[in-house]
C-alpha positions as CSV (number, residue, x, y, z in Angstrom):
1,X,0.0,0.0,0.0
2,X,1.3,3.1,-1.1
3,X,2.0,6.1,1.5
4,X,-1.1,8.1,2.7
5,X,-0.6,11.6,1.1
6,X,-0.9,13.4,4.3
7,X,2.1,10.9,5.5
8,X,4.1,12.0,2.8
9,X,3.6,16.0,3.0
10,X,3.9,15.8,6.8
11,X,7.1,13.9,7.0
12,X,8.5,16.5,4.8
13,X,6.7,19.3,6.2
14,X,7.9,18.1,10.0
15,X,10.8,20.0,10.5
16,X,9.1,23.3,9.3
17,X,5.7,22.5,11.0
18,X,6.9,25.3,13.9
19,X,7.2,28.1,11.9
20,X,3.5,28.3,10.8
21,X,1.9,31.5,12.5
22,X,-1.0,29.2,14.1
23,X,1.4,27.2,16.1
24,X,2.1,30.4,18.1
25,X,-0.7,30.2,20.7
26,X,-0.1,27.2,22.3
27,X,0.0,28.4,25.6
28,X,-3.5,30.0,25.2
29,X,-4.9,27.2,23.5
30,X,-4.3,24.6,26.4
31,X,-5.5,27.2,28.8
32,X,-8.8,26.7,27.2
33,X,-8.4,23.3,26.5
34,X,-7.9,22.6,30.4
35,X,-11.2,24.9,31.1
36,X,-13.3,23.3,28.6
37,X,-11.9,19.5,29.8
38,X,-12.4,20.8,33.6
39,X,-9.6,17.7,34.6
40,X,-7.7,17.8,37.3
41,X,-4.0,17.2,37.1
42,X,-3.0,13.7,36.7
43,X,-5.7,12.7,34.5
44,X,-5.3,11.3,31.3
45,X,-5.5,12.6,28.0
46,X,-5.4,11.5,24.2
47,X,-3.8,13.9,21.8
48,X,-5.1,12.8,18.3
49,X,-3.3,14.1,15.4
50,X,-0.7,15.3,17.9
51,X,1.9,16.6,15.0
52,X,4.9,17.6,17.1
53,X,3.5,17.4,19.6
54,X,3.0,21.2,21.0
55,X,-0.2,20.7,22.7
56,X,0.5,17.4,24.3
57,X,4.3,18.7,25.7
58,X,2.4,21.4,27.4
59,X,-0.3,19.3,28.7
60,X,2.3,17.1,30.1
61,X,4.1,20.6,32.0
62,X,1.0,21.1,33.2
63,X,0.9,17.9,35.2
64,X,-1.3,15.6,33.0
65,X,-0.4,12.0,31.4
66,X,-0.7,13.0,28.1
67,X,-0.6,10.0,25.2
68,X,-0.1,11.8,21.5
69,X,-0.7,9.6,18.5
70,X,0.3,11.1,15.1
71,X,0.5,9.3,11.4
72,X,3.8,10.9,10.5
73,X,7.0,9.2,11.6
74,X,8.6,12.8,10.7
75,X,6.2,14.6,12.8
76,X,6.8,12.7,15.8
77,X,10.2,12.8,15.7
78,X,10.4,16.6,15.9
79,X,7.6,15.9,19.0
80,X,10.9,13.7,20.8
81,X,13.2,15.7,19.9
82,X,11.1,18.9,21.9
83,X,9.8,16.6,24.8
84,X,13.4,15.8,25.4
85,X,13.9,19.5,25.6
86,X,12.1,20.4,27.9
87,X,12.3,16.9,30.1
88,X,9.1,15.8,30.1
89,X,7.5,12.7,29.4
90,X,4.6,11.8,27.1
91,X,3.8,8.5,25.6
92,X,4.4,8.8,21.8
93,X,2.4,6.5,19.1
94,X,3.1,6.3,15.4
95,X,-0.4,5.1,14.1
96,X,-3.0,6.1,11.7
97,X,-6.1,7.3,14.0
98,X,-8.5,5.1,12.1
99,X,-6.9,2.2,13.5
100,X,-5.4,3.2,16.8
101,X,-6.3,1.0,19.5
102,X,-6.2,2.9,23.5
103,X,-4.5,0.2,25.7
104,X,-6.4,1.6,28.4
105,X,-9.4,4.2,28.9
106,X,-8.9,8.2,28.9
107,X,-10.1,11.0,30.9
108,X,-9.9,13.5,27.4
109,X,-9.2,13.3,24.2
110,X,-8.1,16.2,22.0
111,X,-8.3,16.4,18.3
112,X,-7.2,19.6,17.0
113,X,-5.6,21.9,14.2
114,X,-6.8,19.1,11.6
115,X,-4.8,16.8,13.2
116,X,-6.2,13.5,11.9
117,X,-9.8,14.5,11.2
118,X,-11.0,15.6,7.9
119,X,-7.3,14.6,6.2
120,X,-8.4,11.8,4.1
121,X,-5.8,9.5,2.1
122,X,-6.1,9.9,-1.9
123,X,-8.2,5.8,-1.4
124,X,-9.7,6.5,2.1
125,X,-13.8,7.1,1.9
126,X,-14.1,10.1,3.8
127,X,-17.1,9.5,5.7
128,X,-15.9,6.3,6.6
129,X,-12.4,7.4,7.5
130,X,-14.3,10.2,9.8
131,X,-16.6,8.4,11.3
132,X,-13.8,5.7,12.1
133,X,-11.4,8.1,13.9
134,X,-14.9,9.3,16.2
135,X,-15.3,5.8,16.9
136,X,-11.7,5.0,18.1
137,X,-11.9,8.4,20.2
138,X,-15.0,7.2,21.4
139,X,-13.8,3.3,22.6
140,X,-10.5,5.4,24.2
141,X,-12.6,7.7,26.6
142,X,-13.9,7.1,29.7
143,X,-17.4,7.0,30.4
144,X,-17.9,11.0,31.9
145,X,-14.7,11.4,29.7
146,X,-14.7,14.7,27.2
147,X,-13.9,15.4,24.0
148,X,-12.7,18.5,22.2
149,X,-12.0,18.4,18.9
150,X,-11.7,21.2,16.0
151,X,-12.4,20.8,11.9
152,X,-12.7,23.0,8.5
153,X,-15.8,25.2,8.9
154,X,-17.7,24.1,5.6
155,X,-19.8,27.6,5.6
156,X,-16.3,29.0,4.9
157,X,-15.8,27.5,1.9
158,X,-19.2,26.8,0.4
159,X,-19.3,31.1,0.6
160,X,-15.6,30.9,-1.4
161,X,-16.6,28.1,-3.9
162,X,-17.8,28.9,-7.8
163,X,-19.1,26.9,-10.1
164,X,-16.3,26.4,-12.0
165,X,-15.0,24.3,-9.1
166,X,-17.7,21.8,-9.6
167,X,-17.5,21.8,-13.1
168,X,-14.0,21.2,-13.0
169,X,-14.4,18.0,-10.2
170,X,-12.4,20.3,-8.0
171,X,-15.3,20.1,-5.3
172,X,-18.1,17.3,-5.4
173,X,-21.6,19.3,-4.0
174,X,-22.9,15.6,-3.5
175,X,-20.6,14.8,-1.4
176,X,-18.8,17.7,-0.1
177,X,-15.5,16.4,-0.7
178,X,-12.8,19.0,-2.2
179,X,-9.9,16.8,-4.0
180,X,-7.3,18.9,-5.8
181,X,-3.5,19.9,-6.1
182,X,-2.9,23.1,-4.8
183,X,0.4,25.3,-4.1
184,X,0.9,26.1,-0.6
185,X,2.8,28.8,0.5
186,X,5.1,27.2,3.9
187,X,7.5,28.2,5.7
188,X,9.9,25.7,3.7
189,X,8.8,28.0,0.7
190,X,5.9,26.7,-2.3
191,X,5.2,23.3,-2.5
192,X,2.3,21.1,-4.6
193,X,0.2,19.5,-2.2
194,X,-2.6,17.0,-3.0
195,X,-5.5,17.9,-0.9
196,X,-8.8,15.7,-0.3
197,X,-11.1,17.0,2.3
198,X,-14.2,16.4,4.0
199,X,-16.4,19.7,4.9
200,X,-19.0,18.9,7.0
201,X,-21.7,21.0,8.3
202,X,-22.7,21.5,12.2
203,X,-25.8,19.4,12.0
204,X,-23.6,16.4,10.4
205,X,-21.2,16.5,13.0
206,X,-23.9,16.4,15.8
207,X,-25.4,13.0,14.1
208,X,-22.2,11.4,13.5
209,X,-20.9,12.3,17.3
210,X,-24.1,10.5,18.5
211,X,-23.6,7.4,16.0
212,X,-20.4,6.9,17.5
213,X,-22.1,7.2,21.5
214,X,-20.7,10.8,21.6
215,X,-22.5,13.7,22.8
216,X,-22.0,17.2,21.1
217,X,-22.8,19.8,23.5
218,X,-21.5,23.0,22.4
219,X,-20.0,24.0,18.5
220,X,-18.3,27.1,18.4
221,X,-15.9,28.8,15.7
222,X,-12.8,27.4,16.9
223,X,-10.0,29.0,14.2
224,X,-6.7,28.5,16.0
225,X,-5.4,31.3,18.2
226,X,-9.4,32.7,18.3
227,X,-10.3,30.3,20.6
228,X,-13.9,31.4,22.6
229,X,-17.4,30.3,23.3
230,X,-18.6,31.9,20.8
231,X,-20.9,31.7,17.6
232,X,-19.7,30.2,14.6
233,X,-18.2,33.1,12.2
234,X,-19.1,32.1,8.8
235,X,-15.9,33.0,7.1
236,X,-14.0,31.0,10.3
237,X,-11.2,28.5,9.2
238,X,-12.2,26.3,11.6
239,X,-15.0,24.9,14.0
240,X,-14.9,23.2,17.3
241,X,-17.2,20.6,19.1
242,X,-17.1,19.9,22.7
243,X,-18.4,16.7,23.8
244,X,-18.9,14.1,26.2
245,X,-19.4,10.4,26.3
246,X,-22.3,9.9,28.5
């Protein structure tokens, strides 16, 4: 089986990942993260889609047994290298999240910065590939146990898209999958990227949450480094969904 896409990019990517503008408000972001999750130190929490690992390192500072699982070899490497740095420890799992197995139950899981979510391999049915990484997150928690998890706001892009993008297969209205090359501009400078997303709208995400035993309490805008409980901004990057397994 050939490399997952993502895999590929984010191997390469790893080393540059840092210097992205939304990596700078880490610190914030677990501040909320910790409010939202209400756990008190010690407990245990699931980073999936860790990357390198920024939230889960300080998660771990902060006291808490923190397990990151990531798909990229690259990107956990680069999560070592800083947890090393700053001398703490957090268990670190190379694994696709549609097939990660939790040796034992969680407190939280956190899902964040399309980490795993919504990045679906060139072969992978997105749908499926979704609904398989809410189920894993759903066998790994706790009963009581919360999750928080962000993903691509879909009234963002449905207000950007033309109809030349569905003429041109670019973006399927059916299923509301968007599968194209694009250049990115990274901090490593211009590179082709093959991109396949899944947008999914707010009422989706509160069916397929409860299909997997999930309960979606709140959905917010939840663009990184704008984190609040606050209505969904149409043009926002990003939306978040706290939960709980009941």
């Amino acid at each position: 089986m050939s490399m997952n896409q993502w895999e590929a990019f984010f191997d390469q990517h790893a080393p540059h990942y840092m210097n992205n503008g939304f990596t700078k408000n880490t610190l914030a972001e677990v501040d909320f993260v910790l409010e939202e999750l209400g756990l008190s130190p010690g407990g245990s929490i699931l980073d999936i889609g860790c990357g390198t690992g920024r939230h889960s390192i300080e998660l771990a500072k902060r006291g808490y047994r923190v397990t990151g699982v990531d798909l990229s070899a690259g990107m956990l490497e680069e999560a070592r290298k800083a947890a090393a740095e700053a001398r703490i420890q957090v268990e670190w799992v190379q694994c696709d999240a549609v097939k990660y197995m939790a040796g034992s139950a969680f407190d939280a899981v956190i899902c964040l910065c399309e980490g795993a979510f919504g990045l679906v391999g060139r072969g992978e049915e997105p749908l499926e590939h979704d609904m398989a990484i809410l189920q894993r997150i759903s066998d790994a928690l706790k009963p009581g146990g919360r999750l928080l998890l962000t993903t691509l706001n879909a009234y963002m892009r449905l207000r950007t898209l033309t109809q030349e993008d569905v003429d041109s297969g670019r973006f399927n209205p059916v299923t509301m999958v968007e599968h194209y090359l694009d250049v990115w501009d990274l901090p490593e400078g211009k590179k082709l990227v093959e991109v396949k997303e899944r947008r999914y709208l707010p009422y989706e995400l509160i069916r397929m949450f409860a299909e997997t035993g999930l309960t979606a309490e709140q959905i917010w805008g939840g663009t990184a480094g704008q984190w609040k409980r606050d209505n969904i901004a149409l043009d926002q990057i990003e939306i978040m969904i706290s939960a709980v397994k009941p």
